[in-house]
N, C-alpha and C positions, 0 to 999 in steps of 0.2 A: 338717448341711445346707450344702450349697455356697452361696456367696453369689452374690447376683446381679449383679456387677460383674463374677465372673468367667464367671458364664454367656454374658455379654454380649461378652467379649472371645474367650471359644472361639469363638464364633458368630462374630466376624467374623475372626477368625484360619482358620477352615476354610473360611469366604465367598470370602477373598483365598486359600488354596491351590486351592480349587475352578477361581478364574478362573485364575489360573497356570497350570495343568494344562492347562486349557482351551487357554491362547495358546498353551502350547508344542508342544499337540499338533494345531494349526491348522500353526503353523510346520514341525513335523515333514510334516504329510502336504504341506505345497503342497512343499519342497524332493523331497519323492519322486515327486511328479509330474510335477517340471521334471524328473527322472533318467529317471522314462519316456518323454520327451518326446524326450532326447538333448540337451536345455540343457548346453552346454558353455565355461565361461568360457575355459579354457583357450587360450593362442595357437595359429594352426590352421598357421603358415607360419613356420618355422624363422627366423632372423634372416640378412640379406644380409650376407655378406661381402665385402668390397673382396678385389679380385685385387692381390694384389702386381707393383707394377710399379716400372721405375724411372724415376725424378725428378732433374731437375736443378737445386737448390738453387743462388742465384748468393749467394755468403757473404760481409759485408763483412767489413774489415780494417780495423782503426782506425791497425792500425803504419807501413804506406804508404797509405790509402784508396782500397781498390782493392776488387776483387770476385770473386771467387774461385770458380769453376765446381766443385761438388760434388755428383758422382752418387749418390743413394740408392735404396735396394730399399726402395718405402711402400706401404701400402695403400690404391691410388685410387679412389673410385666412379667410375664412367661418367659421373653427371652433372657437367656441366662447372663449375658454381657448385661443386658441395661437392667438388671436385678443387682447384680453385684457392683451397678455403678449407683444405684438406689439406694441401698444399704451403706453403704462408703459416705456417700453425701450425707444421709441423715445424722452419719456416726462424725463427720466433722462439722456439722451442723451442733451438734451437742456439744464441741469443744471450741466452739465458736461463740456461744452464748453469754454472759455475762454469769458468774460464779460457778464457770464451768471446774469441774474438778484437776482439769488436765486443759489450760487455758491455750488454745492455739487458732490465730484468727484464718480466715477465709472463708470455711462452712462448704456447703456442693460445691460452689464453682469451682473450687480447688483442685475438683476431678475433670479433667479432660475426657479421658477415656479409661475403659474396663477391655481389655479382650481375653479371651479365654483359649489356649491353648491346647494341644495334649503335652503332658510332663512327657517330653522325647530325650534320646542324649544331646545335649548342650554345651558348649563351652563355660567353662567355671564351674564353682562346686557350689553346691547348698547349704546352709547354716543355719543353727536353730538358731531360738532365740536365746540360751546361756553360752553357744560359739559366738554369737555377731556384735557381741560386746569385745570380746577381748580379741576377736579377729581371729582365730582359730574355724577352720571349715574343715570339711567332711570331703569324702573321695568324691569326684566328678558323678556324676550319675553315667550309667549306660544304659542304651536300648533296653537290653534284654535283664534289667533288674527295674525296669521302670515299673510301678503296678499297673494292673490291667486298669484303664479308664480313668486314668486321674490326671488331672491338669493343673494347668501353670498359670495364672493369672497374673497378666502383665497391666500395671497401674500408672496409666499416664498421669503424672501430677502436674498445675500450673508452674511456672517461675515465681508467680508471684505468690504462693505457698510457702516456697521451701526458702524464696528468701525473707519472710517477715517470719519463720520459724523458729520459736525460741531455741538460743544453742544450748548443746549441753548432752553428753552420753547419754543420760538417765531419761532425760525425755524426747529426743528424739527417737530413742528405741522403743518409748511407749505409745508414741504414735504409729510406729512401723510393724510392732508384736500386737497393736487394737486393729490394725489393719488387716494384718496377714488372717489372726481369730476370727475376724468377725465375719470375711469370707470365708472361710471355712466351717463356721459356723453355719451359715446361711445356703452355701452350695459345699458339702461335704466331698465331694469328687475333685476340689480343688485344694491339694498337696503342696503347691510350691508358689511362691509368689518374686515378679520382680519389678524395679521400680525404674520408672523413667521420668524426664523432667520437659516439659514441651517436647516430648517426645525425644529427647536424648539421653542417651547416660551421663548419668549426673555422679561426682566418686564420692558428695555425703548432702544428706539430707540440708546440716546447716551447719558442717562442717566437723562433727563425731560419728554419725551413725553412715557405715557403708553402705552404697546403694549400688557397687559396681556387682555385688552379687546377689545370688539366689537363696531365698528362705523359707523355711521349712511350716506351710501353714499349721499341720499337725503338731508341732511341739509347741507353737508360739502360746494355747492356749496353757499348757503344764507348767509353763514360765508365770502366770499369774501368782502374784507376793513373793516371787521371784525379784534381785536385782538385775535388771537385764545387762 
């Protein structure tokens, strides 16, 4: 005679494959229904590729501190933010490399974000690149002297850039004057550049070069074998 403890536990051991069976064949028929329906997770739009075009990288040199015009074949989207965030990466990409001229680690990730502005009137003044060494700047900008269609390119940089950043006047301005150039190079309508650090004001890159203010992309390139 079987005992009754195990009649008890068949019972609910065939209770629970009963309901098991149950879910799975609830689960089976709705996944067949969504296949007639033509539910399809699947991506419906191939992935956009950047057109390869060329870029003119402006490269510092720590051996004369100068700036070095270098054309590259890159991959640029159209929109003008993630072009000018394309060009940035590639250009700390290069001084992230190993016998780099101007040796400064991180490379892209370093860039956060690019956004592009209109150069409007702003609080603080703009500085070239032979004012933002000795801290000497330029009258505040206004509205009505701003040029027609030129923008301001604000450059979010990581924390973890600006603090593994070699110190020192001469080369943190040569990373900030390769920065300002190279946008400007690349999107000519952008005049003035400003720097942020995880998204806040940060008062110096790694403790020489000011970054509470506004700089002038147009002059940074004339500052080339310039001391900044």
């Amino acid at each position: 005679m079987i005992p009754r403890y195990q009649v008890v536990v068949f019972a609910i051991l065939l209770g629970a494959s009963a309901a098991m069976g149950a879910v799975l064949w609830q689960l089976r028929d709705r996944a067949h229904r969504r296949l007639l329906a033509g539910e399809d997770s699947t991506p419906t739009h191939a992935p956009v590729i950047a057109p390869v075009e060329q870029a003119m990288l402006m490269v510092a040199n720590d051996a004369d501190d100068s700036l070095e015009a270098r054309p590259l074949d890159l991959p640029l989207p159209p929109d003008p933010d993630a072009r000018a965030r394309a060009v940035l990466g590639k250009l700390l990409d290069l001084y992230a490399a190993p016998g780099a001229a101007h040796p400064v680690p991180g490379g892209a990730k370093s860039i956060e974000q690019v956004f592009l502005l209109p150069a409007t009137a702003r609080d603080g003044a703009a500085v070239d690149g032979a004012d933002a060494g000795s801290g000497a700047s330029k009258a505040p900008a206004r509205g009505d002297d701003a040029q027609s269609g030129s923008e301001l390119a604000v450059v979010n940089l990581t924390n973890a850039f600006a603090a593994n950043h070699p110190s020192g006047l001469e080369t943190e301005m040569l990373t900030i004057l390769s920065i300002c150039a190279t946008l400007h190079a690349n999107l000519p309508r952008v005049t003035e550049v400003r720097f942020l650090v995880d998204g806040e004001q940060r008062a110096t890159l790694a403790g020489h070069a000011d970054l509470t203010r506004t700089y002038l992309a147009t002059n940074a390139e004339a500052a080339e074998g310039a001391q900044p």
